[in-house]
C-alpha positions, 0 to 999 in steps of 0.5 A: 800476866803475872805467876808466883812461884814458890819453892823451899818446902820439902820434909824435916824433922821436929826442930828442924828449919826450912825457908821458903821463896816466892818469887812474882814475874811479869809486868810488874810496877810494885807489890802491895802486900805479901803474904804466906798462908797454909792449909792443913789437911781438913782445915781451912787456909789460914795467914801464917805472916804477912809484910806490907810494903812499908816492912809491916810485919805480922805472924799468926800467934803460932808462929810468931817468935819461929817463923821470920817474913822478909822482902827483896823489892827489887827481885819482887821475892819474899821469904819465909824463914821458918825455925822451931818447926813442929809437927803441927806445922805441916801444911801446904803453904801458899804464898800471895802478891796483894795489890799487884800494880800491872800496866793498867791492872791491879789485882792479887795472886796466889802461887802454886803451893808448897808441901812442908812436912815435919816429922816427929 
């Protein structure tokens, strides 16, 4: 079985920079795709970034030139750096494993989700 757990949210001020881990255990062959979402307090779950495994990166307008995505492949870890936070940043962000290759399963997931909050 495989889980994401994620950590590195917390509460910052305007400006301020946190960064974000999730790490994937279990069984696992390789990990497709890895991504960061977060959702809003009564918006829908939108893609922050996303990093395929050939290091393709992409960021949602908002963030882009803020918000950095990487990969370890060998601890199946990603981050999510984020700079510049703003106030509008503040969601619950998720993370998730596209395209997990498992002994005789491929299949997605989704972490637990972490809150960030900024302050103004």
């Amino acid at each position: 079985q495989v889980q994401l757990v994620e950590s590195g949210g917390g509460l910052v001020q305007a400006g301020g920079s946190l960064r974000l881990s999730c790490a994937a255990s279990g069984r696992i062959f390789s990990i497709n795709g890895m991504g960061w979402y977060r959702q809003a307090p009564g918006k829908q779950r939108e893609l922050v970034a996303g990093i395929t495994s050939g290091v393709i990166t992409n960021y949602a307008d908002s963030v882009k030139g803020r918000f950095t995505i990487s990969r370890d492949n060998a601890k199946n870890t990603w981050y999510l750096q984020m700079n510049s936070l703003k106030p509008e940043d503040t969601a619950v962000y998720y993370c998730r494993a596209q395209g997990v290759v498992t002994p005789g399963l491929q299949d997605n997931y989704w972490g637990q989700g972490t809150q960030v909050t900024v302050s103004s």
